[in-house]
N, C-alpha and C positions, 0 to 999 in steps of 0.2 A: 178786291182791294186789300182785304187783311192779308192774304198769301203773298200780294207783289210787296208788302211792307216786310212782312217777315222774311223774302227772300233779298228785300234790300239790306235793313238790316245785318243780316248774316254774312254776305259780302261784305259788308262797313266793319264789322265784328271782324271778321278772318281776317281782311288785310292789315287791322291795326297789331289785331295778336300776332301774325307773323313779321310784322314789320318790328315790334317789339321784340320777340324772338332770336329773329335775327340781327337784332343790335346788341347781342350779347356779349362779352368778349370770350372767348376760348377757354379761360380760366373759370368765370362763371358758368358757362355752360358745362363744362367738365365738370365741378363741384358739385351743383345742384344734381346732375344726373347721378353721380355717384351717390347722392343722400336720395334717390327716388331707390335706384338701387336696393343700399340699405336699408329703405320701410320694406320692400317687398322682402328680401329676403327673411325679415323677420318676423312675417305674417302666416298667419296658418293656413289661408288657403294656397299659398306659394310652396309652402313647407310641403301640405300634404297632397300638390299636385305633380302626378308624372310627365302627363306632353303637356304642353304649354302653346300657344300660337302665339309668335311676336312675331319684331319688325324690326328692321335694318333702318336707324335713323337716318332721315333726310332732313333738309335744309334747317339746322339746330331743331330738330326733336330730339326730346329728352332719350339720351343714349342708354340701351338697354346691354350692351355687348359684356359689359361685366357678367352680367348674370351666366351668359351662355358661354364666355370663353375663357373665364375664372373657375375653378372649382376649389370650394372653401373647404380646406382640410384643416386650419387651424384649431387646435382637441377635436378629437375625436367626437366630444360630447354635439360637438357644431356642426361636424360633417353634413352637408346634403347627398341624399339618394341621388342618383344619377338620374338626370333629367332628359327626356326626350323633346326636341325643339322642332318648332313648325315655323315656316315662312310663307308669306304671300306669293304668290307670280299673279300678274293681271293676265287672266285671258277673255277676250272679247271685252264682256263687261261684269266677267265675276271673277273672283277670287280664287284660284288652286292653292292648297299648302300642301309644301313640300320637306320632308326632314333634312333639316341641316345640320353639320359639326362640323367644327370649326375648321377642319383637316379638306372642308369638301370647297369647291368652286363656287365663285358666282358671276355672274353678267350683270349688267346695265339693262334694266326694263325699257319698256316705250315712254316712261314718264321720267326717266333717268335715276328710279330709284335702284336699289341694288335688289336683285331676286338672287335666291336661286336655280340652278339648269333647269332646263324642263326634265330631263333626265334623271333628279333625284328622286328617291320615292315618295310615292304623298300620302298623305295622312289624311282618313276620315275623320268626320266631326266626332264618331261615334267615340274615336277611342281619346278625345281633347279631355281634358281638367281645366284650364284655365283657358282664359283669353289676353293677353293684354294689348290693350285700341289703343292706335294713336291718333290724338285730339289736336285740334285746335284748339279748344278749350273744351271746358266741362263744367256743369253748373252743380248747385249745394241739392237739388233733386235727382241727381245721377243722370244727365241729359247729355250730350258729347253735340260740339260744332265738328264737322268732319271740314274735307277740303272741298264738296261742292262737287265731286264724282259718286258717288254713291254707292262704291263698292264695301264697305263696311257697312251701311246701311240694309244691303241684302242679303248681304254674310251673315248679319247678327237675326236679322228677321226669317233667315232660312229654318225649315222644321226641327234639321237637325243640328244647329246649334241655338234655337232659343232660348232653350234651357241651362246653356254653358254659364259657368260663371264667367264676369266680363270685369277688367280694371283701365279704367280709362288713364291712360298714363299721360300729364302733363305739367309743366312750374306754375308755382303757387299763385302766378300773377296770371292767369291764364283757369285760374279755379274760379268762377264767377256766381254772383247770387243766383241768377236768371239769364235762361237762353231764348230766347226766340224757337218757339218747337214746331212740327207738323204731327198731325196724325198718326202718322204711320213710323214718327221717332221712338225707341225702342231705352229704357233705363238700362245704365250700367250698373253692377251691383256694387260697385264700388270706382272708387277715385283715388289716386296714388298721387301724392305730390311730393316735393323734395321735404315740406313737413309731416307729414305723417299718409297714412291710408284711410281713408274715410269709407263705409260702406253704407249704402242707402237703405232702406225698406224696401 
């Protein structure tokens, strides 16, 4: 009984946060992503990480593409190291990352999000710094709602990256007290919102 509640729940939880999401206007969703942006770029563990694994927003997730198709040269004193970027492709039912820049292609996945080729090179976990998850939400214990596939679920619980550092990226209305968890749900080490970065114990 407790399990079919908290899988109801979580349903009830995603459809309203994405329905919410999605009633954003264009303008809000471009601003707030830019001020998610913002916190991360000015955070140490962003600063002092070389590959990074993100993700190609889909249906209004907080848009990351500043970070990777921007490079901050304004003073010198601010410059960013050059950063190596990873992305998802769905195969079967896990997760491949593949290096992307911005010069390179990409396709339409099986879920119509954007990958890149299967052809680009991929990255193991060994050589990641960061992670940044994209949420449906995320609670004030570092806890992440995904979308109910469970591929970041296995990603993050696999040997070789459960040790990675992890930023659950989503808007502030979408950062929640309490989530509905299972067993086998895994803390982010932190939480990026368009107000600041929160990082958990």
């Amino acid at each position: 009984m407790h399990k079919v509640d908290h899988q109801l729940q979580k349903k009830e939880l995603r459809r309203s946060l994405l329905k919410k999401r999605q009633s954003m206007t264009v303008a809000e969703w471009r601003l707030h992503s830019d001020r998610i942006c913002t916190q991360l770029l000015t955070s140490d563990k962003f600063k002092e990480a070389k590959t990074i694994l993100a993700y190609f927003s889909f249906r209004q997730e907080p848009d990351m593409s500043p970070l990777f198709t921007d490079t901050p040269t304004q003073g010198s004193q601010d410059a960013q190291p050059t950063k190596i970027w990873g992305f998802p492709r769905c195969v079967d039912n896990s997760l491949c990352w593949h290096i992307w820049t911005p010069n390179d292609a990409v396709k339409t996945g099986t879920y119509g999000i954007t990958e890149p080729l299967p052809s680009a090179p991929t990255i193991t976990p060994l050589e990641v710094d960061l992670i940044l998850v994209p949420s449906v939400a995320c609670d004030y214990q570092g806890y992440r709602l995904g979308y109910g596939g469970g591929y970041y679920d296995r990603a993050l619980s696999s040997p070789e990256c459960a040790k990675k550092p992890t930023i659950g990226i989503v808007f502030e209305f979408a950062y929640v007290q309490e989530l509905p968890i299972e067993p086998w749900d895994k803390k982010l080490l932190g939480v990026c919102t368009e107000t600041g970065l929160r990082q958990n114990s």
